[in-house]
Backbone bond lengths (Angstrom), bond angles and torsions (degrees), N, CA, C in turn:
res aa  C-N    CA-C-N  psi(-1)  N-CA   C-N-CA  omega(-1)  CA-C   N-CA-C  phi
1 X - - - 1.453 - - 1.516 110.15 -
2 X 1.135 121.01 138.11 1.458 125.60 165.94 1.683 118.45 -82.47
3 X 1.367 117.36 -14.30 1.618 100.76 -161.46 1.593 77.86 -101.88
4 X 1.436 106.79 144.36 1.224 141.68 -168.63 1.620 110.43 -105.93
5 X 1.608 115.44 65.64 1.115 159.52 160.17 1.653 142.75 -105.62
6 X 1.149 132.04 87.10 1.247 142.64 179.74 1.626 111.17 -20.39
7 X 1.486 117.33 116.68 1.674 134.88 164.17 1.527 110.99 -29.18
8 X 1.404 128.00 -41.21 1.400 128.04 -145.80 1.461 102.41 -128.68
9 X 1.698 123.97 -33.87 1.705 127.88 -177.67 1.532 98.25 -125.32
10 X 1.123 115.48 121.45 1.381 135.01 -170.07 1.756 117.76 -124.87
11 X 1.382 116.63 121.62 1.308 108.25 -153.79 2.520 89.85 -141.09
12 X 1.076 93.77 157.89 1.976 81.75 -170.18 1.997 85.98 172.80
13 X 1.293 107.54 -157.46 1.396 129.68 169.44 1.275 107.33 -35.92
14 X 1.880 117.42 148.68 1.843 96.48 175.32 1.519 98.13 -94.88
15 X 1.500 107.91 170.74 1.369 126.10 -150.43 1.557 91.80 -140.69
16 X 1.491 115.10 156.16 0.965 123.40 173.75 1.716 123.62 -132.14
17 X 0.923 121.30 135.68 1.822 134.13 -160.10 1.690 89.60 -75.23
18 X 1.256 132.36 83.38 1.707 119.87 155.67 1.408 101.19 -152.46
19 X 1.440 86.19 136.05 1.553 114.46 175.60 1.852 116.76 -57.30
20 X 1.485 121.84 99.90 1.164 127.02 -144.20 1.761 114.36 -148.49
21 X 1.920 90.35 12.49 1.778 81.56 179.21 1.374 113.30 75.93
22 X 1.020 131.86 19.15 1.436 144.58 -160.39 2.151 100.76 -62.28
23 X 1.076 86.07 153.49 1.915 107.30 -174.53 1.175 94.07 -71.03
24 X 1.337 109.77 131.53 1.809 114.43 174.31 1.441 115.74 54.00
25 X 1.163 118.61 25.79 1.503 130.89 179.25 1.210 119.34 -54.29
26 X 1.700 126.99 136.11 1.558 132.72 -169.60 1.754 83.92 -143.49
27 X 1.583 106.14 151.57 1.250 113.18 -170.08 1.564 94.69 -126.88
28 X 1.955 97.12 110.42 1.743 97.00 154.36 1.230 134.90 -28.54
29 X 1.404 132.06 122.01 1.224 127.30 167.53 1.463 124.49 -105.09
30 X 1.423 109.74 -20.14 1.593 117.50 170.45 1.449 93.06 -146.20
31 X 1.784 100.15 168.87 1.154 131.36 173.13 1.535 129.04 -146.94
32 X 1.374 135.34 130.77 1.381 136.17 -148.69 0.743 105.59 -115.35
33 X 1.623 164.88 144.40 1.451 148.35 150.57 1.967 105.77 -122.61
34 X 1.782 108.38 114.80 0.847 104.70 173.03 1.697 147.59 -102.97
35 X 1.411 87.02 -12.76 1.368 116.27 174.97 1.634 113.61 -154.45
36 X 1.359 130.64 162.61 1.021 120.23 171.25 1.745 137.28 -74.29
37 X 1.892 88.07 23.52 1.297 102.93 177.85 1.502 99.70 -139.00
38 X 1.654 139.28 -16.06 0.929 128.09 -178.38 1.514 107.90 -128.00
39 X 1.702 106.85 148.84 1.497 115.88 175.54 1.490 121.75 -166.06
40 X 1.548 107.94 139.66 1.671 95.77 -167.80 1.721 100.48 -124.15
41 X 1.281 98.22 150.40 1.353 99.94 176.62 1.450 124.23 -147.63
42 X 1.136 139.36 164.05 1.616 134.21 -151.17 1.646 104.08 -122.07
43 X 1.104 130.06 155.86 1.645 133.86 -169.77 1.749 88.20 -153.49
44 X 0.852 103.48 143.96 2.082 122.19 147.22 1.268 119.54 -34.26
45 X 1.466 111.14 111.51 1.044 118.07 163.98 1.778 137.63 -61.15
46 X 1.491 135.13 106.18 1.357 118.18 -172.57 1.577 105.99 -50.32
47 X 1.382 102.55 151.67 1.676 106.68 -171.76 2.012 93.33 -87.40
48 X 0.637 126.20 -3.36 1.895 125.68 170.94 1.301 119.99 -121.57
49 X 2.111 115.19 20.53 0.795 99.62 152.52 1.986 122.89 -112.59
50 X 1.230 100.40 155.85 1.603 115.41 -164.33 1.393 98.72 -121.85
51 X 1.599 121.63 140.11 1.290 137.37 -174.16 1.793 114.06 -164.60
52 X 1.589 93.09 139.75 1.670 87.96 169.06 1.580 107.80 -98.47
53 X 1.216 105.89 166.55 1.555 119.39 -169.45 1.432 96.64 -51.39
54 X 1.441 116.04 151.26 1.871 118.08 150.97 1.823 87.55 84.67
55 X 1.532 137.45 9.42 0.833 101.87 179.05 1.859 94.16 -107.37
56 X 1.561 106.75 -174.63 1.191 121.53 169.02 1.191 133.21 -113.89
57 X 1.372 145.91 171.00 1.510 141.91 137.27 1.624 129.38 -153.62
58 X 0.776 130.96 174.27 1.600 143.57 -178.96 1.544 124.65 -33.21
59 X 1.021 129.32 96.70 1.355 117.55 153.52 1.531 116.99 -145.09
60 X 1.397 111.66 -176.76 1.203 117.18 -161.78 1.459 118.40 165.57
61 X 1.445 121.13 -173.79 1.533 119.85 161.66 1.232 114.56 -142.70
62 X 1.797 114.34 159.07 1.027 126.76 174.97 1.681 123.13 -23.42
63 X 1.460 134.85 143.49 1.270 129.66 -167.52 1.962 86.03 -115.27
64 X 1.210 89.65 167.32 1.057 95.63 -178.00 1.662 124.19 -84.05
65 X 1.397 116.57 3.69 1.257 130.20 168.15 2.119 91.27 -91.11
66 X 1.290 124.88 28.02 1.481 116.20 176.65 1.402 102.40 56.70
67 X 1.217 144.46 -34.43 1.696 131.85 176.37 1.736 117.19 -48.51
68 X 0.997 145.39 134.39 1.442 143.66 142.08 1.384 114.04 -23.64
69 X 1.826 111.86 122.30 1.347 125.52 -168.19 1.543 84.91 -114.78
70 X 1.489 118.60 112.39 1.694 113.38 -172.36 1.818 92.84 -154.94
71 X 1.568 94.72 117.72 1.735 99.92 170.00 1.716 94.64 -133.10
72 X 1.525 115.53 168.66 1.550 122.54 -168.35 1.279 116.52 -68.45
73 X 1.147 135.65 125.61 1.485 129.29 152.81 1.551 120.82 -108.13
74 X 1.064 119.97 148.33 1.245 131.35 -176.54 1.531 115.38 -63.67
75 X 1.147 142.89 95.85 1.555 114.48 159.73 1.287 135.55 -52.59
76 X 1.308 103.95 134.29 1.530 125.58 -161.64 1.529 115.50 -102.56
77 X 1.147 92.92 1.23 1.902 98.52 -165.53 2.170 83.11 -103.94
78 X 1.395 118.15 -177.13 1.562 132.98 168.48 1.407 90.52 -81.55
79 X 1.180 110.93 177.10 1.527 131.10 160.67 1.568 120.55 -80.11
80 X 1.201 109.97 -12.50 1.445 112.98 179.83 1.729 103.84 -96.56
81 X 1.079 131.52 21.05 1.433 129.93 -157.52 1.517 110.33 -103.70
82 X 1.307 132.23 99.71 1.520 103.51 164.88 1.224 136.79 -20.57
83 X 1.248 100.84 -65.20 1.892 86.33 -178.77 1.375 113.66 -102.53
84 X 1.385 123.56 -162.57 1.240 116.00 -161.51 1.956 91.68 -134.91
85 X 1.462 105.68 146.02 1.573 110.70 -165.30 1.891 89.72 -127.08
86 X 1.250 123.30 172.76 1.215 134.26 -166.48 1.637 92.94 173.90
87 X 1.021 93.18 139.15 1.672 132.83 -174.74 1.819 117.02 -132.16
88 X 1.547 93.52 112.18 1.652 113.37 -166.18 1.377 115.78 -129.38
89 X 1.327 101.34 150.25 1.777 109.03 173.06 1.594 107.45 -82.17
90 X 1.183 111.85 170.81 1.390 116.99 160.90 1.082 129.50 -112.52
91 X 1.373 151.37 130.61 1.426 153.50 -128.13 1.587 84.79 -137.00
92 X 1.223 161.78 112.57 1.447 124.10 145.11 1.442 114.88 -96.49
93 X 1.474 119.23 60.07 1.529 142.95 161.79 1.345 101.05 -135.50
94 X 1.275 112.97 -42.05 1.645 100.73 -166.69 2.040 116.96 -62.90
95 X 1.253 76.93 147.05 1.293 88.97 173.41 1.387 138.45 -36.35
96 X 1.708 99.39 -54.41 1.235 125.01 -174.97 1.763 107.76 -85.19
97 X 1.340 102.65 -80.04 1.689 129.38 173.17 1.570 103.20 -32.21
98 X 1.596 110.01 -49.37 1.713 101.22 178.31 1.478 114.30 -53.19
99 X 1.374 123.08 -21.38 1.822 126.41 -167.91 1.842 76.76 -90.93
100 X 1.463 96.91 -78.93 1.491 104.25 -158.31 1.724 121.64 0.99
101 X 1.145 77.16 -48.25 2.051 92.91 -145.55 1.574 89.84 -68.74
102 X 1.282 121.05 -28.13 1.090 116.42 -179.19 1.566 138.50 -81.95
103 X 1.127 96.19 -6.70 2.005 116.46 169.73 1.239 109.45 -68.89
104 X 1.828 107.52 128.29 1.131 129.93 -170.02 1.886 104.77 -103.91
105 X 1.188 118.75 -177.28 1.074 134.25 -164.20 1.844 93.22 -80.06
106 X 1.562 127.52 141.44 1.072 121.70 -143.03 1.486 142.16 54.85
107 X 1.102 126.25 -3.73 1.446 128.13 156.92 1.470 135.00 -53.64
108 X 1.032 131.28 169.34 1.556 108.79 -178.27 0.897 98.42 -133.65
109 X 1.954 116.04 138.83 1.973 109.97 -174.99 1.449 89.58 -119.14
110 X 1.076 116.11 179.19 1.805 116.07 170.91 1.493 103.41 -111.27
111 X 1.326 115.31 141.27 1.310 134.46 -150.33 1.890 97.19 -137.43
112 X 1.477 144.24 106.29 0.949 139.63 -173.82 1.701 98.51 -108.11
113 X 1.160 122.55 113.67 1.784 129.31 -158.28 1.642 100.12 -105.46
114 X 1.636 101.66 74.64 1.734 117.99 172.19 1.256 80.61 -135.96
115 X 1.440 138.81 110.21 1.583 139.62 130.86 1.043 117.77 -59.83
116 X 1.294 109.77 128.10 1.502 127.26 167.01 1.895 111.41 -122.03
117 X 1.427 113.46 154.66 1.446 115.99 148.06 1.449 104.13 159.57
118 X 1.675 115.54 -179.36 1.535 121.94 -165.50 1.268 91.07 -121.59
119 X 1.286 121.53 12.74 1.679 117.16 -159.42 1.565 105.13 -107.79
120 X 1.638 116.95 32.24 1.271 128.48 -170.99 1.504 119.35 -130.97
121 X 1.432 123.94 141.35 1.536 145.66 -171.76 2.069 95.77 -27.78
122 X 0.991 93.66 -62.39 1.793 107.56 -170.25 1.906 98.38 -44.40
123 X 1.311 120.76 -22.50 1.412 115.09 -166.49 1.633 111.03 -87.00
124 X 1.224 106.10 -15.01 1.364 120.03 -168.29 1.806 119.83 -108.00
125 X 1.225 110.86 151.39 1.429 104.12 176.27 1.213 106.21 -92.43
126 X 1.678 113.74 166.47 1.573 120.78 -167.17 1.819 100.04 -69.31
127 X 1.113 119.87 138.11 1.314 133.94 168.35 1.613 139.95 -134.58
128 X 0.788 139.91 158.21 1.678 134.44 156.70 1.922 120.47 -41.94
129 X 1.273 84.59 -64.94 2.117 94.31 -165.53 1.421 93.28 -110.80
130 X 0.988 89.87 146.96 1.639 103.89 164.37 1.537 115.67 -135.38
131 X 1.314 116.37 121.55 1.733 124.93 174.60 1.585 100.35 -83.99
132 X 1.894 104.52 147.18 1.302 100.34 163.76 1.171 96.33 -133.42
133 X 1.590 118.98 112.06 1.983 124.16 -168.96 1.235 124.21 -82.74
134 X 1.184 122.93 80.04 1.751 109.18 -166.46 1.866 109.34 -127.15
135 X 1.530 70.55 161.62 2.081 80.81 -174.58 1.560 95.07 -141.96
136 X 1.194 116.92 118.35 1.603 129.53 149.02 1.787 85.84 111.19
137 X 1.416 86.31 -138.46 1.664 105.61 178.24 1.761 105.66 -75.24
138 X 1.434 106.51 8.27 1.705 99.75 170.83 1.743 109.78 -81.71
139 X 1.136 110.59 5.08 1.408 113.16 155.86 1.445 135.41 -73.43
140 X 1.429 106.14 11.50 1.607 110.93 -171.52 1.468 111.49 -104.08
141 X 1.351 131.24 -33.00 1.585 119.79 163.47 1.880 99.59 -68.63
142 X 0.712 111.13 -3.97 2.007 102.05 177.76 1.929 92.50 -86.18
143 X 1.031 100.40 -46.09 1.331 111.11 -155.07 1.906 96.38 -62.26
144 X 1.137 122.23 -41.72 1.531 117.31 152.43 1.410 112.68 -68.47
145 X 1.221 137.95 -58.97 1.514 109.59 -169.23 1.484 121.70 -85.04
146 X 1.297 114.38 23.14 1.728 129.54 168.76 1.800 98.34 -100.87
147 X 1.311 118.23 -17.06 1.343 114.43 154.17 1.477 126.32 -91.63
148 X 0.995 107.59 3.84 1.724 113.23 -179.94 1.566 113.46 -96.94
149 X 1.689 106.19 113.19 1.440 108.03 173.68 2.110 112.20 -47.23
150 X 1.233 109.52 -40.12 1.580 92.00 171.55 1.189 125.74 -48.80
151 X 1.614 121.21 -47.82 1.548 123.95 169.62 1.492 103.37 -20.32
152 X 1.444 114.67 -74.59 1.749 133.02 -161.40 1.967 97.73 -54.86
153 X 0.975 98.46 -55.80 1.780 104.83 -169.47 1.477 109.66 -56.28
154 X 1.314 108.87 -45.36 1.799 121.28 155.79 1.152 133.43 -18.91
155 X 1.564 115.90 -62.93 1.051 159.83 -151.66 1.467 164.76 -137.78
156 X 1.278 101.84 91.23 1.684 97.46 -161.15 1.208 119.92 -56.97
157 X 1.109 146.79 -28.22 1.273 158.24 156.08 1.402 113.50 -123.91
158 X 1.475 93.26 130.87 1.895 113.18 177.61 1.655 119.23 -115.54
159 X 1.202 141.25 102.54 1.580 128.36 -145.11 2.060 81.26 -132.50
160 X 1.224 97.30 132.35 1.701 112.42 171.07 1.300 110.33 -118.47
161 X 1.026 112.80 128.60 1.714 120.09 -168.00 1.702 97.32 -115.50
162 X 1.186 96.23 123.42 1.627 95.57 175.89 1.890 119.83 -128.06
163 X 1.035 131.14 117.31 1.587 137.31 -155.64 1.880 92.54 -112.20
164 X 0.843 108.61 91.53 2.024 99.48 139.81 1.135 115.57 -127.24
165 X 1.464 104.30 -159.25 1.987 112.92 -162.79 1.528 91.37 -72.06
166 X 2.094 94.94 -60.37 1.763 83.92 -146.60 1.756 94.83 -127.12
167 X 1.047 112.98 127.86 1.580 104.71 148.89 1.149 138.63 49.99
168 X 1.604 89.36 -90.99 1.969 101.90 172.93 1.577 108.28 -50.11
169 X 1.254 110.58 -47.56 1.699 127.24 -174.59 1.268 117.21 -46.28
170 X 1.415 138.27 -11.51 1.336 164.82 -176.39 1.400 106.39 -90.73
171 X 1.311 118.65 -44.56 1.161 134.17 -157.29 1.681 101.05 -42.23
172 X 1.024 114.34 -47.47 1.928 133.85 -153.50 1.864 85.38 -63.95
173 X 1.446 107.52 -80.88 1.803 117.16 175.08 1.433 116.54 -35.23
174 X 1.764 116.92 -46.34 1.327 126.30 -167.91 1.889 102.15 -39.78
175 X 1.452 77.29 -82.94 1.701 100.83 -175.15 1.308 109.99 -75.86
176 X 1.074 157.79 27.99 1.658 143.69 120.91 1.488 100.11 -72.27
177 X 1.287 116.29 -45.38 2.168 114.32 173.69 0.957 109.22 -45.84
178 X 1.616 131.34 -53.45 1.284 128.87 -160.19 1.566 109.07 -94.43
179 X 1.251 118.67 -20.22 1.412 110.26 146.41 1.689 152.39 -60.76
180 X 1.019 76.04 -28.59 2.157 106.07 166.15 1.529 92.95 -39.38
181 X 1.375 139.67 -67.44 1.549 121.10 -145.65 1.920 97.65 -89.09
182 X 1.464 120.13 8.40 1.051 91.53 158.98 1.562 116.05 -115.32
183 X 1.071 103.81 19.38 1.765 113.97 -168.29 1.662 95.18 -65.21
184 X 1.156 99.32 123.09 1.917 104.43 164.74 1.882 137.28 -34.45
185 X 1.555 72.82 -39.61 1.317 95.92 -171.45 1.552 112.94 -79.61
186 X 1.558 110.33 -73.28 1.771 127.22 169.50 1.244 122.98 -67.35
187 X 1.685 119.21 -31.51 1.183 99.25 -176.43 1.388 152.03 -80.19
188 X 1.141 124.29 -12.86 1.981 103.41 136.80 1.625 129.91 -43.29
189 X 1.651 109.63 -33.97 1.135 121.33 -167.12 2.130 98.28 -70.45
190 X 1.415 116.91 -42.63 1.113 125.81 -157.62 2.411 91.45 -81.88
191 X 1.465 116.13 -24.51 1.247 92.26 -161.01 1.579 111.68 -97.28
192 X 1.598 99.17 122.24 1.700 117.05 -177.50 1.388 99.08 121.92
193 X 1.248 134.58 -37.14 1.048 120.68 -158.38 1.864 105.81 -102.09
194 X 1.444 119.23 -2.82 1.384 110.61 -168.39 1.443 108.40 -118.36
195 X 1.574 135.21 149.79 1.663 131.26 -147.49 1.679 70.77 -147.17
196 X 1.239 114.91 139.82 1.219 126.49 116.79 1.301 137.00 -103.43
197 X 1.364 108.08 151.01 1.695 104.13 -175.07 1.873 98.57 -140.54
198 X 1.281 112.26 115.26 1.479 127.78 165.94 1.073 132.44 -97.30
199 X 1.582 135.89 143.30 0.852 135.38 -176.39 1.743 119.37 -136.96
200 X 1.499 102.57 176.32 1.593 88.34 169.67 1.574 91.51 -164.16
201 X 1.101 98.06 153.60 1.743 106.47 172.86 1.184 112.65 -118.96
202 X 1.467 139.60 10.41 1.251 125.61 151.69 1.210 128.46 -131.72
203 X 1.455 125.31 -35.36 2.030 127.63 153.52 1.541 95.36 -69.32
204 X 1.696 89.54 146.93 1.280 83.89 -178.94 2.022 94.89 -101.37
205 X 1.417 83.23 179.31 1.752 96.71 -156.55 2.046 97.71 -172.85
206 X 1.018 93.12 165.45 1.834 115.21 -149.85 1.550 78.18 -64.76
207 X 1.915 156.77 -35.49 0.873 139.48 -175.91 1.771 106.11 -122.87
208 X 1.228 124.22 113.03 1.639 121.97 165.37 1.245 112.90 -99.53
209 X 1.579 102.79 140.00 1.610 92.17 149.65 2.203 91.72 143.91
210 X 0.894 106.31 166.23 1.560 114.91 -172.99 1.733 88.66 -97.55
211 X 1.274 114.03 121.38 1.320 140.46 161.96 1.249 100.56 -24.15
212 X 1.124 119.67 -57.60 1.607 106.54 -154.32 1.438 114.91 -91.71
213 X 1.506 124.91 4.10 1.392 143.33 159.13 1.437 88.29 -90.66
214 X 1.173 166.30 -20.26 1.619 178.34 -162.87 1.415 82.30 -77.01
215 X 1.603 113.25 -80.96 1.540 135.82 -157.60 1.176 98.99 -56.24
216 X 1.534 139.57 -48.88 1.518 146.48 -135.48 1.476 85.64 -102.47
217 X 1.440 145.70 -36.59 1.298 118.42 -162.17 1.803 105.57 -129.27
218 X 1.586 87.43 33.44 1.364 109.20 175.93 1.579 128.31 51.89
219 X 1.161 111.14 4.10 1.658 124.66 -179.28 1.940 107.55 -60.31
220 X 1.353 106.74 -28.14 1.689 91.45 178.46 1.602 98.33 -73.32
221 X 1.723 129.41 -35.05 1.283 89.53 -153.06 1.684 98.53 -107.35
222 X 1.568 137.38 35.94 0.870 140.49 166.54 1.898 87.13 -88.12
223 X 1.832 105.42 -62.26 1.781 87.65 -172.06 1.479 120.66 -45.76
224 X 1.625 113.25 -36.29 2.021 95.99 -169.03 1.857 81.96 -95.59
225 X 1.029 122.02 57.26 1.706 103.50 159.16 1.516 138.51 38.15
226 X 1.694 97.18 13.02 1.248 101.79 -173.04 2.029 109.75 -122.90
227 X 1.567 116.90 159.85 1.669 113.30 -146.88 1.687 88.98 -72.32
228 X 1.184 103.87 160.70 2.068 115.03 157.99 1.685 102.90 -22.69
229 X 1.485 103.89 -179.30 1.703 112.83 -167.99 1.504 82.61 -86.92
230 X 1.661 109.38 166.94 1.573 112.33 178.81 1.496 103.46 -175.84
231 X 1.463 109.31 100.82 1.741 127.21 -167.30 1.773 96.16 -35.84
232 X 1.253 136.75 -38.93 1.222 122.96 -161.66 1.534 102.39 -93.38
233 X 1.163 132.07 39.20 1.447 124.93 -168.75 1.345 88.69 179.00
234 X 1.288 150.62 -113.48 1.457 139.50 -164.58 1.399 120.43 -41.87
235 X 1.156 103.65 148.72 1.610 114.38 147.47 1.489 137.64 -126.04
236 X 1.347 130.24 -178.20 1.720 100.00 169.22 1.644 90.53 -166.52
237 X 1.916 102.71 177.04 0.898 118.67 -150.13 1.627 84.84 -149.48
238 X 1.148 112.44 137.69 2.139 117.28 -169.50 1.565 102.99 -141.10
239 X 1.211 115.04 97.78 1.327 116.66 172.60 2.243 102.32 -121.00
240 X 1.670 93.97 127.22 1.876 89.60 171.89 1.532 72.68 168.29
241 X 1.937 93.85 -160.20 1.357 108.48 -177.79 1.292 127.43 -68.16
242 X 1.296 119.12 171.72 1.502 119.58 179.37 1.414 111.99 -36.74
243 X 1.382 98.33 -66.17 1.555 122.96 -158.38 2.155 91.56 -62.17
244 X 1.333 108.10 -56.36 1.194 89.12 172.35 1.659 137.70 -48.63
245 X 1.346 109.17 -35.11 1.473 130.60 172.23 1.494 101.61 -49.07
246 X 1.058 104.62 -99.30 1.649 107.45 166.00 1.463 140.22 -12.07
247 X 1.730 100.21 -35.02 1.516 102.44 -178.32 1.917 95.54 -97.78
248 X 1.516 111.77 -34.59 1.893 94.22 162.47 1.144 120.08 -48.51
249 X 1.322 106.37 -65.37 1.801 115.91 179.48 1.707 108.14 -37.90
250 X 1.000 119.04 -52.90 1.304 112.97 -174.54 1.898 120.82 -64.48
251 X 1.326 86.44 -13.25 1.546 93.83 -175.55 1.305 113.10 -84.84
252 X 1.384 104.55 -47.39 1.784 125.28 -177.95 1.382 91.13 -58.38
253 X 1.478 112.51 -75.10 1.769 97.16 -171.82 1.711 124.42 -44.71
254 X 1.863 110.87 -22.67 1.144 67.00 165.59 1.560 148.74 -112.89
255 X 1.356 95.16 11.33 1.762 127.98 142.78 1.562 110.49 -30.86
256 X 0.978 118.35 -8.11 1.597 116.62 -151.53 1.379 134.13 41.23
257 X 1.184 97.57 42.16 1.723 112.69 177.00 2.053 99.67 -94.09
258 X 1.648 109.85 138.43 1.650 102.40 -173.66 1.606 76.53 -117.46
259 X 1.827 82.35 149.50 1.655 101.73 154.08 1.474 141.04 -70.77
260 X 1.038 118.81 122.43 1.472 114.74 -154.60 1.590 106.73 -105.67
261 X 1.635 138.93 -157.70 1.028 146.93 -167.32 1.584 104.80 -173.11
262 X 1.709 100.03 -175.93 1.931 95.40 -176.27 1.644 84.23 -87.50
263 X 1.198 132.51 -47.39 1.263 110.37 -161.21 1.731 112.20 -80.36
264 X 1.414 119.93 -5.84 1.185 107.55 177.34 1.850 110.13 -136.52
265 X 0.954 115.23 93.63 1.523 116.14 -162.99 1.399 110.98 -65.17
266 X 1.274 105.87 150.97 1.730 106.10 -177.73 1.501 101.10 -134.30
267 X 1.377 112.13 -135.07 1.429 155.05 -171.96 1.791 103.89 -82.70
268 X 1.558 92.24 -77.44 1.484 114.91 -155.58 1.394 116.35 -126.71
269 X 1.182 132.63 134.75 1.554 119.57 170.53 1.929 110.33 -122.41
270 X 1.341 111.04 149.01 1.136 116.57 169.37 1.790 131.15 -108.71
271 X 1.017 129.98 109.89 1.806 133.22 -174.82 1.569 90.14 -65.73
272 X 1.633 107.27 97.81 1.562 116.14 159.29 1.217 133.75 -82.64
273 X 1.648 93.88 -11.19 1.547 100.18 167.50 1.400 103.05 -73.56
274 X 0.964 145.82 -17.32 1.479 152.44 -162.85 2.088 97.70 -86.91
275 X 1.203 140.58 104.63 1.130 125.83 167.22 1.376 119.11 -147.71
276 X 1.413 133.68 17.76 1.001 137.06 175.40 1.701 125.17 -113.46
């Protein structure tokens, strides 16, 4: 993607919350509220649409000039899921996010069913470990492919690194992690092989500190017991802000881990639609 807009908090033209028959319309069925900045909520899945884990696509609502108000979000649900879940910040200026947050169960959002993203199995070469690097609501393409039996079959070890300010902000990653070993589906597949590692940089909590000072003075991989990054054995996956993107990427490369794509697989991939 070129427009330089965040996967998960989406902000453009203002938009307005009314039930209106909307284009490509999917109807909320739940809604989560986790903080007074974060909240995820689930809509209807189209029955012809098809997606791999970690990818994204379009939705939104009507703007108040009547045009379609639609920037990327990540899907948050597996690919095998009836419906479809998404995980968002809250703006209460933004345009979009100021309506968003406020749709209740029955509402209708517009849902445009073209998946796209780099944040998927096909981008990567076969490996041992796999990292999934996220900060904020860049935990939501993990949050589908930590439900995907391929993840496990992939991979001998799966480790999700998650960075916010405070606490509560965890909450979203916490409990889908700690739900994994009773999931029907994954859980034998998920036990031994999956690490979480949390963080926070401003409440304090049992781990502080910005991940990527974590990575640089080697403290994440003394805690999960496992050696430094190493192109012939890890891989990874970097979803957050710019500035965060950039400072993983810079690390992995210089591990000698390369950035890869769907048509050319590497090491590592980065969600560039993801930058705010």
């Amino acid at each position: 993607m070129t427009e330089q807009t965040p996967v998960t908090q989406t902000d453009a033209a203002p938009a307005t919350l009314t039930k209106m028959h909307l284009p490509d319309a999917q109807i909320v069925t739940s809604v989560r509220h986790y903080t007074d900045r974060l909240f995820s909520f689930r809509v209807t899945r189209p029955k012809t649409l098809r997606f791999r884990s970690g990818e994204f696509v379009m939705i939104g609502l009507m703007g108040d000039n009547g045009k379609p108000l639609l920037r990327a979000y990540s899907i948050a649900s597996p690919s095998w899921d009836e419906e479809l879940e998404f995980y968002s910040i809250k703006v209460q200026d933004g345009p979009l996010t100021s309506k968003l947050q406020h749709i209740q169960p029955g509402d209708e959002i517009i849902l445009r069913p073209k998946p796209v993203g780099t944040l998927v199995h096909d981008a990567l070469l076969p490996g041992k470990r796999i990292y999934f690097f996220a900060t904020g609501t860049g935990f939501a393409p993990f949050a589908s492919l930590l439900r995907d039996p391929d993840t496990y079959e992939r991979y001998d070890e799966v480790i999700i690194t998650h960075t916010c300010r405070d606490v509560a902000e965890l909450t979203y990653g916490r409990d889908l992690v700690e739900g994994l070993a009773e999931d029907p589906l994954i859980g034998e597949l998920v036990a031994g092989k999956l690490r979480y590692y949390p963080t926070t940089t401003r409440e304090t909590s049992p781990k502080m500190g910005r991940i990527t000072t974590l990575i640089e003075n080697g403290e994440i991989f003394a805690a999960l017991g496992v050696p430094p990054l190493n192109p012939s054995t890890d891989r990874a996956m970097v979803c957050g802000s710019l500035a965060f993107n950039l400072d993983i990427k810079a690390l992995l490369e210089k591990a000698g881990l390369r950035e890869g794509a769907n048509s050319e697989p590497k090491e590592f991939v980065i969600e560039k639609a993801f930058v705010g």
